[in-house]
BAVOVO-505007 format. One record per residue (C-alpha): x, y, z; residue number from 0. Coordinates in Angstrom, 2 decimals. Layout:
! residues N
px, py, pz, pos
X, Y, Z, NUM
...
This chain:
! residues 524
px, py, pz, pos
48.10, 96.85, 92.71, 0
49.49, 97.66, 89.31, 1
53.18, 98.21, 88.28, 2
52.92, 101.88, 88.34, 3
51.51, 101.89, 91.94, 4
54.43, 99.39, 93.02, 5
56.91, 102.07, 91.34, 6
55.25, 105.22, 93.10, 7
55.52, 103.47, 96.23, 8
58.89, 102.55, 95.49, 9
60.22, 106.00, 94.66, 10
58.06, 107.69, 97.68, 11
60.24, 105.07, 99.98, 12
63.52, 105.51, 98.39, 13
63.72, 109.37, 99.18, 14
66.51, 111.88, 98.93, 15
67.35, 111.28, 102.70, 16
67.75, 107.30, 102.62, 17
69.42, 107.30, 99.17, 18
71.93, 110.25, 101.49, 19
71.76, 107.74, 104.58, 20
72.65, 104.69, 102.49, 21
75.60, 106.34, 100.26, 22
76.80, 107.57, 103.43, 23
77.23, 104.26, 105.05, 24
78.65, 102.96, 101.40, 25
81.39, 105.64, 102.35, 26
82.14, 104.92, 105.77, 27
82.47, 101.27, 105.02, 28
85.21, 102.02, 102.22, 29
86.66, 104.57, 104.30, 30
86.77, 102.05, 107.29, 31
86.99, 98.83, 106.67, 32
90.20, 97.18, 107.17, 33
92.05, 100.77, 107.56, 34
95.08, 99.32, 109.05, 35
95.50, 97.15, 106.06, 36
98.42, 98.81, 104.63, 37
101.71, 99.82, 106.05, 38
101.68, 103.57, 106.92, 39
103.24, 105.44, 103.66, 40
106.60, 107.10, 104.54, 41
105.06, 110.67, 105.04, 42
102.01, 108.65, 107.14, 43
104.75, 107.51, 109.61, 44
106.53, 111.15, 109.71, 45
103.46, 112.81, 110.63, 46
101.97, 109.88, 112.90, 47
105.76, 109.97, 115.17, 48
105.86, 113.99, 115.13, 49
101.45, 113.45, 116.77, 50
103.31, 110.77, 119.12, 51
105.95, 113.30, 120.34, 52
103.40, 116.36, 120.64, 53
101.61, 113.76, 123.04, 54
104.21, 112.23, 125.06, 55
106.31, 115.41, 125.29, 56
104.12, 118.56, 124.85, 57
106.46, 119.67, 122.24, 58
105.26, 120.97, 118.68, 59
106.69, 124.02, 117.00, 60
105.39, 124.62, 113.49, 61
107.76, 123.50, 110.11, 62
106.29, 124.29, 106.57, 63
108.42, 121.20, 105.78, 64
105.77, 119.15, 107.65, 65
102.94, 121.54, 106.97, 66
100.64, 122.86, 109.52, 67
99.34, 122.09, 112.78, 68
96.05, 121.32, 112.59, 69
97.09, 117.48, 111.92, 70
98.87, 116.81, 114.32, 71
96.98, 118.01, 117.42, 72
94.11, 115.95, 116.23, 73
96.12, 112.95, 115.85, 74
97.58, 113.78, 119.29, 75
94.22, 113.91, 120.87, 76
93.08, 110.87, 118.89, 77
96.55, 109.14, 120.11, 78
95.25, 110.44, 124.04, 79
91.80, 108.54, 123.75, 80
92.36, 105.43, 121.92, 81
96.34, 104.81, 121.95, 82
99.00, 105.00, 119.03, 83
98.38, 103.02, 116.35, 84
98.38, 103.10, 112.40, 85
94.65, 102.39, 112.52, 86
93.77, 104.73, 115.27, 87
96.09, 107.73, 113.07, 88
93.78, 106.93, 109.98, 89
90.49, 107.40, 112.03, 90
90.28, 111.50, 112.02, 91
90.86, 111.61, 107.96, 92
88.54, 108.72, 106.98, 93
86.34, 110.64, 109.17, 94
86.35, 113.58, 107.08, 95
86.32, 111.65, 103.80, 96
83.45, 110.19, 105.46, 97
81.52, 113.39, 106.06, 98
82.55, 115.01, 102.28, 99
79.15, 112.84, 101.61, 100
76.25, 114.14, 103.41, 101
77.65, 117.39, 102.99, 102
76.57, 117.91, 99.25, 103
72.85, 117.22, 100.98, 104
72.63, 121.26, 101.96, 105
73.57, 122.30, 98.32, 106
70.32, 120.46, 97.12, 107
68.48, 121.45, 100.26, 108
69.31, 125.54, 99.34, 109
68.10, 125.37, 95.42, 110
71.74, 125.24, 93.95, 111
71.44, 121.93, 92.80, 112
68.80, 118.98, 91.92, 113
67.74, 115.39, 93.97, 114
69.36, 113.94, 91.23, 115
72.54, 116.26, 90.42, 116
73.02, 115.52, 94.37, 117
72.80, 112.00, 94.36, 118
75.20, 111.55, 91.58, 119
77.72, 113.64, 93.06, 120
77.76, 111.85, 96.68, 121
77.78, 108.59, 94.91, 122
81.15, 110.33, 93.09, 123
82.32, 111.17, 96.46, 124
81.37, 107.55, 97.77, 125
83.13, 105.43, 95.86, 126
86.18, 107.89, 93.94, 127
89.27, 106.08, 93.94, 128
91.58, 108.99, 94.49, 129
88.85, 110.22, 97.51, 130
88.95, 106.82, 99.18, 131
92.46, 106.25, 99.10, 132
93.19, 109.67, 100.78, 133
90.46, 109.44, 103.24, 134
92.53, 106.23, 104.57, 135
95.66, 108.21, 104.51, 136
97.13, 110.22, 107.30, 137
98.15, 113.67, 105.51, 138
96.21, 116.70, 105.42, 139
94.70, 116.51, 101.86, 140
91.54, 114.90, 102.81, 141
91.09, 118.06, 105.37, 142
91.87, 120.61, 102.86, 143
88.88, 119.19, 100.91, 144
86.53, 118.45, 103.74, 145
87.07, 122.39, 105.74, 146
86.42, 123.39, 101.24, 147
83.42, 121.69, 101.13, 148
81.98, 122.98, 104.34, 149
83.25, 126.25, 103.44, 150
81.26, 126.00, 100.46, 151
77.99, 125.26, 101.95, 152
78.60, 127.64, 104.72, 153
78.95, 130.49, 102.11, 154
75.94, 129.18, 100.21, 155
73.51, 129.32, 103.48, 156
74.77, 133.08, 104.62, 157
74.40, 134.10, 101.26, 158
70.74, 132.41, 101.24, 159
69.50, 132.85, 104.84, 160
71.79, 135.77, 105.40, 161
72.22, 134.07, 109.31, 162
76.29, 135.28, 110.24, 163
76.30, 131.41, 111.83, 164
77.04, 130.19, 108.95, 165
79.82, 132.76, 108.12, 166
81.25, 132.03, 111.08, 167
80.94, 128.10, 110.30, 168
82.78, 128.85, 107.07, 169
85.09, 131.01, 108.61, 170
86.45, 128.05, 111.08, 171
86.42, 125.95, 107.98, 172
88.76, 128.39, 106.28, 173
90.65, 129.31, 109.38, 174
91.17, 125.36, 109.64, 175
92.74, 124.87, 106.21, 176
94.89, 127.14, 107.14, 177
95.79, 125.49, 109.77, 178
96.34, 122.12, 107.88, 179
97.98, 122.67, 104.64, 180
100.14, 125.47, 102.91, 181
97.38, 125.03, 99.13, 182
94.64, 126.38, 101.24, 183
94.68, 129.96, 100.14, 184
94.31, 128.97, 96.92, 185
90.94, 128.04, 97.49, 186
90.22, 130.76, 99.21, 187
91.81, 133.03, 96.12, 188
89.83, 131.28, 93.95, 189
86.36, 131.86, 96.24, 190
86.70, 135.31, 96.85, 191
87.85, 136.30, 93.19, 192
84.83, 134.75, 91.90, 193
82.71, 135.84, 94.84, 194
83.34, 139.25, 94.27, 195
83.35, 139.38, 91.00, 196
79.91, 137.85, 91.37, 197
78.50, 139.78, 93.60, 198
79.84, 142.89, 91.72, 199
77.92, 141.95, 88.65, 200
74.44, 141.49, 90.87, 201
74.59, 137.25, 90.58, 202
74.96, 137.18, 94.54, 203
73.27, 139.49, 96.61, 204
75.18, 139.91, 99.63, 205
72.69, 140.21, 103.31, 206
72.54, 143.63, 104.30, 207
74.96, 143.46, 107.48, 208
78.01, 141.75, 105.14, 209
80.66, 144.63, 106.28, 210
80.22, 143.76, 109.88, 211
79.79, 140.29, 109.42, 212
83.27, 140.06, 107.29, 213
84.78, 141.99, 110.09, 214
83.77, 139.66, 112.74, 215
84.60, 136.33, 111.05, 216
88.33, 137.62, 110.14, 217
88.87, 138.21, 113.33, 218
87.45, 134.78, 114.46, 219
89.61, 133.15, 112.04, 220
93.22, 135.19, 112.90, 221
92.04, 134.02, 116.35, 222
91.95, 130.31, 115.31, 223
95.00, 130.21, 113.16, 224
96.88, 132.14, 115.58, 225
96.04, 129.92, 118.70, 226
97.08, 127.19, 116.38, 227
100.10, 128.38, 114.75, 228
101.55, 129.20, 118.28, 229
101.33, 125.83, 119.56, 230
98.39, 127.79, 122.12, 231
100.97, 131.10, 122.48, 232
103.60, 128.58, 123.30, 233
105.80, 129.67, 120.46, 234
104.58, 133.05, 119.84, 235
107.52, 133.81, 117.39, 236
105.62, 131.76, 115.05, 237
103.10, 134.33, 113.96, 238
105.60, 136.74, 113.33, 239
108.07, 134.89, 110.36, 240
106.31, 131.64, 109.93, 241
103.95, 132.58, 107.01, 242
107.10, 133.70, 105.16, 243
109.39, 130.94, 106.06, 244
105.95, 128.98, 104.56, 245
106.20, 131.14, 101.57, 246
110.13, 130.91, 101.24, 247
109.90, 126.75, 101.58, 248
106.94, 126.34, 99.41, 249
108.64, 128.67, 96.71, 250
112.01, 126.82, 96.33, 251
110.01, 123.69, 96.21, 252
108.44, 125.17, 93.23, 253
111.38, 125.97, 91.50, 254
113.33, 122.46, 92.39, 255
110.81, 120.51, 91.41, 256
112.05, 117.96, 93.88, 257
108.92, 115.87, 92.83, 258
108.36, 117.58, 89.39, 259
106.30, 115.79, 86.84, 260
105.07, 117.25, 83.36, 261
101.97, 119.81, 83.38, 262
99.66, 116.99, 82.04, 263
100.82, 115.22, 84.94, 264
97.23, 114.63, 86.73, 265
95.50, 114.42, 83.36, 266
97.18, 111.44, 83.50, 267
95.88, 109.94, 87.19, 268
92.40, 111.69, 86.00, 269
92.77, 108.86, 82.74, 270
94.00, 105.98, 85.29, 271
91.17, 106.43, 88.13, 272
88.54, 108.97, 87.82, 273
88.37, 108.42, 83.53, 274
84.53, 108.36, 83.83, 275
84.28, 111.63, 86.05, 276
86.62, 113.30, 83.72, 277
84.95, 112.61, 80.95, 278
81.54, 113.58, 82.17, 279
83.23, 117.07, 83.55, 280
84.11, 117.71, 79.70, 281
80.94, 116.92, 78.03, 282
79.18, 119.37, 81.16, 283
81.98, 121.83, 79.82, 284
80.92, 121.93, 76.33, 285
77.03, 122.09, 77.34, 286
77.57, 124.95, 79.20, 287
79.81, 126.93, 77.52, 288
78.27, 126.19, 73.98, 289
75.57, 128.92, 73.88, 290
72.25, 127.73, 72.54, 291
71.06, 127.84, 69.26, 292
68.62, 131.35, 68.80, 293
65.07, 130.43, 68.32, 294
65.14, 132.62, 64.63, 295
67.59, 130.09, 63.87, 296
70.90, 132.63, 63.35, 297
73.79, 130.84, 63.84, 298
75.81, 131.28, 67.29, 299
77.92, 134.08, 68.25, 300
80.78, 131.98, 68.40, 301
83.55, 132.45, 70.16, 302
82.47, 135.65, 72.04, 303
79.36, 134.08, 73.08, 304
81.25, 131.07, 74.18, 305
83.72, 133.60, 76.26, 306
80.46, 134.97, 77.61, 307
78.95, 132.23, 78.88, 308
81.91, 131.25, 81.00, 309
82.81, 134.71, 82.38, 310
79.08, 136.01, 81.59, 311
79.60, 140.21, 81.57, 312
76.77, 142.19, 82.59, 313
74.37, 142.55, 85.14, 314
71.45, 139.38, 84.60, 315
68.54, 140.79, 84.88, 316
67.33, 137.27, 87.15, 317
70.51, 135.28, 87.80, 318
69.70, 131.49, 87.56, 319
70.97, 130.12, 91.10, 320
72.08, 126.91, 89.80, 321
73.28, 128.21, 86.84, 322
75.47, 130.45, 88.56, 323
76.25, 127.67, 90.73, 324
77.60, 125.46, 87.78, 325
79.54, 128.87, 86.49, 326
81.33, 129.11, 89.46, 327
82.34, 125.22, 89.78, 328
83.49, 125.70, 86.02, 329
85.30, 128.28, 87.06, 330
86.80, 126.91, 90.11, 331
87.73, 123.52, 88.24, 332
89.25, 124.98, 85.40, 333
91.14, 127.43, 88.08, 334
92.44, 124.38, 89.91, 335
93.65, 122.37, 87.41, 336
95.87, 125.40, 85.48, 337
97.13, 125.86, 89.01, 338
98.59, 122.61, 89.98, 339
99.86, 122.11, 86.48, 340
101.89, 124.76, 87.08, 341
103.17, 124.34, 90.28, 342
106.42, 122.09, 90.41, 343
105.25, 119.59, 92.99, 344
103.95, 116.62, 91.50, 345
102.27, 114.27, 93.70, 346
99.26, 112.33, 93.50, 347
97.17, 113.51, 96.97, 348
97.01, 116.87, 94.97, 349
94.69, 115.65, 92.71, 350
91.78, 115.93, 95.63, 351
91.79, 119.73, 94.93, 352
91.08, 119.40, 91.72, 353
88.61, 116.44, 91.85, 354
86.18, 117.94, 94.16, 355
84.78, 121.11, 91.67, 356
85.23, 118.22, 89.09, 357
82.56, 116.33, 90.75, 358
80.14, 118.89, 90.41, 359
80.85, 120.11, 87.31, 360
80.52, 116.32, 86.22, 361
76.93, 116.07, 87.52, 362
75.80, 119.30, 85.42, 363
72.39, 118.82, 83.62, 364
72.57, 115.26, 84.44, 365
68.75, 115.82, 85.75, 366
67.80, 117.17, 82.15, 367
69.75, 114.49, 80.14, 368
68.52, 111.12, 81.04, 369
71.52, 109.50, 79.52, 370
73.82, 111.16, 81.66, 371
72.59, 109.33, 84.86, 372
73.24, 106.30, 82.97, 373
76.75, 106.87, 82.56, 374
76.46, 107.93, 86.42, 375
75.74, 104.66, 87.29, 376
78.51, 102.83, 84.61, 377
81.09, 105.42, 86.37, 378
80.19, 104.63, 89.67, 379
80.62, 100.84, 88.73, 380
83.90, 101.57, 87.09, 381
85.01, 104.02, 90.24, 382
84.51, 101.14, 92.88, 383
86.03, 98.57, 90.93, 384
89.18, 100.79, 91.10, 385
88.63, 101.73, 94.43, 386
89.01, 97.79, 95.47, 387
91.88, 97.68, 93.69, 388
93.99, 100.58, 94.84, 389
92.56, 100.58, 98.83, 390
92.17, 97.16, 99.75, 391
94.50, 94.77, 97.92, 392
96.49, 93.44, 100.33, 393
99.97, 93.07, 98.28, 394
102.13, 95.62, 96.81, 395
100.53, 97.60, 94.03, 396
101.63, 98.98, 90.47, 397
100.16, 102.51, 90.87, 398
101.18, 106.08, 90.68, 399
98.59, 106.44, 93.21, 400
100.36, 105.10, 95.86, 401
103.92, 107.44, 95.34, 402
106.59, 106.38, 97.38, 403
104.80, 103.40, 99.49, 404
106.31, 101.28, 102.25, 405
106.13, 97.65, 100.98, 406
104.64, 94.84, 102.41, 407
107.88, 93.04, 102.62, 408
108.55, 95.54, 105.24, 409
106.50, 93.17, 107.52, 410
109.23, 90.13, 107.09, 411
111.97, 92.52, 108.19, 412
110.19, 94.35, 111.05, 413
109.02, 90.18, 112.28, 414
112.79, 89.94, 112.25, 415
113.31, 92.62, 114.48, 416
110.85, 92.09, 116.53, 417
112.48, 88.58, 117.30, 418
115.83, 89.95, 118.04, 419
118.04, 90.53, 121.00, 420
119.83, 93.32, 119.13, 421
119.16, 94.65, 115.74, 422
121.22, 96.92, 114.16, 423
120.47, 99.38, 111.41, 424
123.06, 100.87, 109.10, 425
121.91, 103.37, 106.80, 426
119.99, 107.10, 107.50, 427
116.75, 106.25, 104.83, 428
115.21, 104.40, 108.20, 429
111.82, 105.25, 108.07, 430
109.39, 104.31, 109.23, 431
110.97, 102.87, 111.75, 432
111.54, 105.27, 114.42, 433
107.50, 105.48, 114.10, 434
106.82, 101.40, 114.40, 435
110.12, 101.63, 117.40, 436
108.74, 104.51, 119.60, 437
109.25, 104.97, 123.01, 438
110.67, 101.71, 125.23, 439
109.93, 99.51, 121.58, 440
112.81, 100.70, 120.06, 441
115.63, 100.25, 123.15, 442
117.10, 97.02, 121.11, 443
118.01, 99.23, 117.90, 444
121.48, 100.52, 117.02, 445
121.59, 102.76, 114.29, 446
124.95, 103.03, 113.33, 447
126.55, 105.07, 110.34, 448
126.49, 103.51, 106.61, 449
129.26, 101.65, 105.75, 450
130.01, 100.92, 109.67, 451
133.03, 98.53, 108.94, 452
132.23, 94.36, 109.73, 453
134.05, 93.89, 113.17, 454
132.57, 96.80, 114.72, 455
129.27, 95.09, 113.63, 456
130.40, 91.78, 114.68, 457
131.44, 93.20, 118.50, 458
127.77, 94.53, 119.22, 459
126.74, 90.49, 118.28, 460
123.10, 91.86, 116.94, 461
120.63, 89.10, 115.89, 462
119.84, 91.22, 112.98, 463
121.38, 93.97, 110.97, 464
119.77, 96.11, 107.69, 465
121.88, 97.76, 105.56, 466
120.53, 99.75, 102.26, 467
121.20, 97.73, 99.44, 468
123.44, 100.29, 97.59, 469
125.12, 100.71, 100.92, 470
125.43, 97.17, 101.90, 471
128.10, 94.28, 102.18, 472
128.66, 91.20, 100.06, 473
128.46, 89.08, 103.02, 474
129.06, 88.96, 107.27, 475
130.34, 85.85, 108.73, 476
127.70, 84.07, 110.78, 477
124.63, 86.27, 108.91, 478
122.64, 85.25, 105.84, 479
121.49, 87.93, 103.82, 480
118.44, 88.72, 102.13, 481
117.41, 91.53, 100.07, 482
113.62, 92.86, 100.19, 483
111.75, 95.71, 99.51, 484
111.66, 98.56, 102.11, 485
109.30, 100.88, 100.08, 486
107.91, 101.47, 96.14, 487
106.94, 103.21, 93.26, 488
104.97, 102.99, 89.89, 489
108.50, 104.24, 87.54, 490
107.07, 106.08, 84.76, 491
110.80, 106.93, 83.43, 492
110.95, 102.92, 83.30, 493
107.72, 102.59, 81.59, 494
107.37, 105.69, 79.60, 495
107.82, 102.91, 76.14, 496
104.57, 100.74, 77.25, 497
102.14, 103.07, 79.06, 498
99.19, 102.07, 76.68, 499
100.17, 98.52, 77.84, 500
100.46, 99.33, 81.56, 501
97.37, 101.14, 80.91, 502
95.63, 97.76, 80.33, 503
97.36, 95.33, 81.94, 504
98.74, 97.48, 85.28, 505
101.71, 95.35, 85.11, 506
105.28, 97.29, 84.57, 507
108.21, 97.57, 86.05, 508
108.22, 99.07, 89.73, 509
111.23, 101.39, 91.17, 510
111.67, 100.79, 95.00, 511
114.55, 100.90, 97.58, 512
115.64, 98.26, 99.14, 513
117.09, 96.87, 101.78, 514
119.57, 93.76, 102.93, 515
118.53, 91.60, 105.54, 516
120.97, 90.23, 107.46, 517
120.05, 87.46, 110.21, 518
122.50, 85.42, 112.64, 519
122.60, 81.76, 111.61, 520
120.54, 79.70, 113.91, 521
118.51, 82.49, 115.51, 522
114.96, 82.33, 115.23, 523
């Protein structure tokens, strides 16, 4: 047998499919191994205690504060089968950054893109730092892009096979964004601006029953988002004032900037963890917007042509499916990232909305230039390497990434609690414990205001007491004190004079809140 029968044999064995079946399993085992390992982050444990009262209490009434619904009746029914625990919370969203992988498989199935194009981009979806990290994360993010992705293929197959299933499939994905997170209908403004402008222009052609079709699927997804939003017609009010309460929240937010950050701000994370993907999105950018050289030679039309090429006026006489395919991920990338710059809420989970058109825009021509899937492979190398750092070092970590993270140290004090008669808690920033001391668990804390004076702490005679550390007391009788980190941060105001360094290095100094911990001499 020669060497190029051993390769033919090879490649005819190492199809689309298993390459699919064995980058799917590379995702599952990032998104599931060890998901408990970390602490639940502080918005982790808000959303995991509000799932734990829905269950034990039947009571759920819908807050933009908290975002929407859809979390937390899934984490409620996961909290029914399996019990209440940071690992069984995590399950649902690694689940769906789980599935984000075989679901590129149908764009390369329907024509839109190539084996290879495909391969590369589940392998980005496999391993991405910032994708990983948020599919072991218990916020709604990894749902927004998992119901956008399967929205996405949805719309590609009823546009293909013309079949309303698959409008309707899309529909529930859509109707379930909505039902997760408050950024949804900006996907959906950026779909069906493009879609109609597409099909408007003749690139789509639309299947011949599309008014009825449309009709129907609205109505199937104010159905879902209404039996949703109502906590099942339980508070009806809801759909009456709670998309503009939404709009009201979301709005000041904006304009606060509680968690602001500069416009370049996820530029920035794009240069710490995705670097590779980020570059490869900008060389695709210049390929396809550069128009190509005329065969008389003439020089290009410059920057009209480029403007062309992008937006691309006119009717096409035979639209280019994948071509179009690439237009609209340009569009829907570049879209994304002018919109989150602008917005005034800074924080690093947004980044998944911007990351997932990224991914495909990365993996454009990449089964034309051979020396792109070369750099496929260094960035997938480069992507995991990160990923092992962020998700699964077992310590406190030096990353933006992370935002404001419970520490690790938290363990020692909650061990001390656990060990107590009576433990005593003195300050309101108390998270996450009311979600770590639920139900009977917590019937040996006092929470008591801060500053509560020394004798009225010695008279309750608790084992333990916490105080915040900017809150806190020199010293009790009978107590030693010591101070450890409640929760963290990567301070960029603190490092803004040795980012190249941090850069490099990831070492820099870290904000975090803190907290004293006082224990009775002599108890255990």
């Amino acid at each position: 047998m020669t060497a190029a029968d051993i390769t033919q044999k090879f490649r005819t064995f190492l199809s689309i499919e298993r390459i699919f079946l064995l980058l799917f399993l590379i995702a599952f085992i990032a998104r599931f191994a060890v998901l408990d390992l970390k602490l639940f982050h502080h918005d982790e444990a808000v959303h995991a205690w509000f799932s734990w009262r829905l269950l034990t209490t039947g009571s759920y009434t819908y807050d933009p504060v908290y975002h929407g619904p859809f979390l937390y009746y899934v984490t409620a029914g996961m909290f029914s089968l399996f019990g209440d625990s940071d690992l069984v919370g995590r399950i649902i969203p690694a689940l769906a950054g789980t599935l984000m992988v075989p679901l590129v498989y149908p764009v390369y199935r329907l024509g839109y893109i190539s084996g290879r194009q495909a391969v590369a981009a589940a392998l980005f979806l496999a391993v991405s730092p910032d994708m990983v990290y948020f599919s072991r994360f218990l916020r709604n993010d990894i749902f927004i892009a998992f119901f956008t992705l399967l929205l996405l293929v949805a719309a590609l197959a009823w546009l293909e096979r013309g079949d309303r299933k698959y409008l309707f499939l899309g529909t529930a994905a859509a109707a379930l964004g909505m039902c997760a997170k408050e950024n949804m209908p900006l996907v959906l403004a950026i779909f069906v601006l493009y879609g109609a402008y597409a099909a408007w222009r003749g690139a789509i052609r639309l299947p011949p029953r599309w008014k009825t079709d449309l009709l129907m699927a609205a109505v199937l997804g104010a159905g879902i988002m209404a039996v949703l939003y109502s906590s099942f017609f339980q508070a009806p009010d809801v759909l009456l004032d709670g998309w503009l309460r939404a709009i009201e929240h979301w709005t000041a937010m904006h304009q606060q900037q509680r968690l602001g950050g500069p416009p370049y701000f996820y530029l920035m994370l794009f240069g710490l963890y995705e670097l590779p993907l980020l570059l490869l999105a900008c060389i695709a950018l210049v390929q396809f917007v550069l128009p190509p050289k005329p065969a008389d030679g003439a020089a290009p039309g410059g920057i009209d042509a480029v403007f062309n090429r992008l937006i691309r006026v006119g009717m096409p006489s035979a639209p280019d499916r994948q071509e179009e395919f690439f237009r609209f991920c340009i569009i829907w990338m570049l879209g994304s990232l002018m919109l989150y710059a602008y917005i005034g809420e800074k924080v690093p989970w947004l980044i998944l909305h911007q990351l997932l058109p990224l991914v495909f825009v990365a993996v454009y021509r990449m089964d034309r230039d051979r020396w792109k899937s070369v750099l496929a492979v260094i960035a997938a190398v480069f992507l995991a390497g990160m990923t092992l750092h962020v998700a699964f070092t077992p310590a406190d970590v030096n990353e933006p990434i992370v935002q404001v993270q419970n520490s690790e140290e938290l363990r020692t004090i909650m061990a001390a609690i656990d060990g107590a008669d009576r433990a005593i808690i003195t300050t309101d920033s108390y998270w996450p414990l009311p979600w770590y001391y639920r139900g009977q668990t917590n019937s040996h804390l006092i929470y008591l205001q801060p500053g509560t004076g020394i004798d009225t702490l010695l008279a309750r005679n608790a084992s333990v007491i916490i105080a915040h550390d900017t809150e806190s007391y020199p010293l009790i009788p009978g107590y030693t004190k010591t101070t450890l980190r409640q929760s963290y941060w990567f301070s960029v105001h603190d490092n803004k004079d040795r980012l190249l360094e941090y850069y490099v290095t990831r070492e820099g100094r870290v904000g975090s809140v803190n907290w004293d911990l006082f224990t009775r001499t002599g108890s255990a």
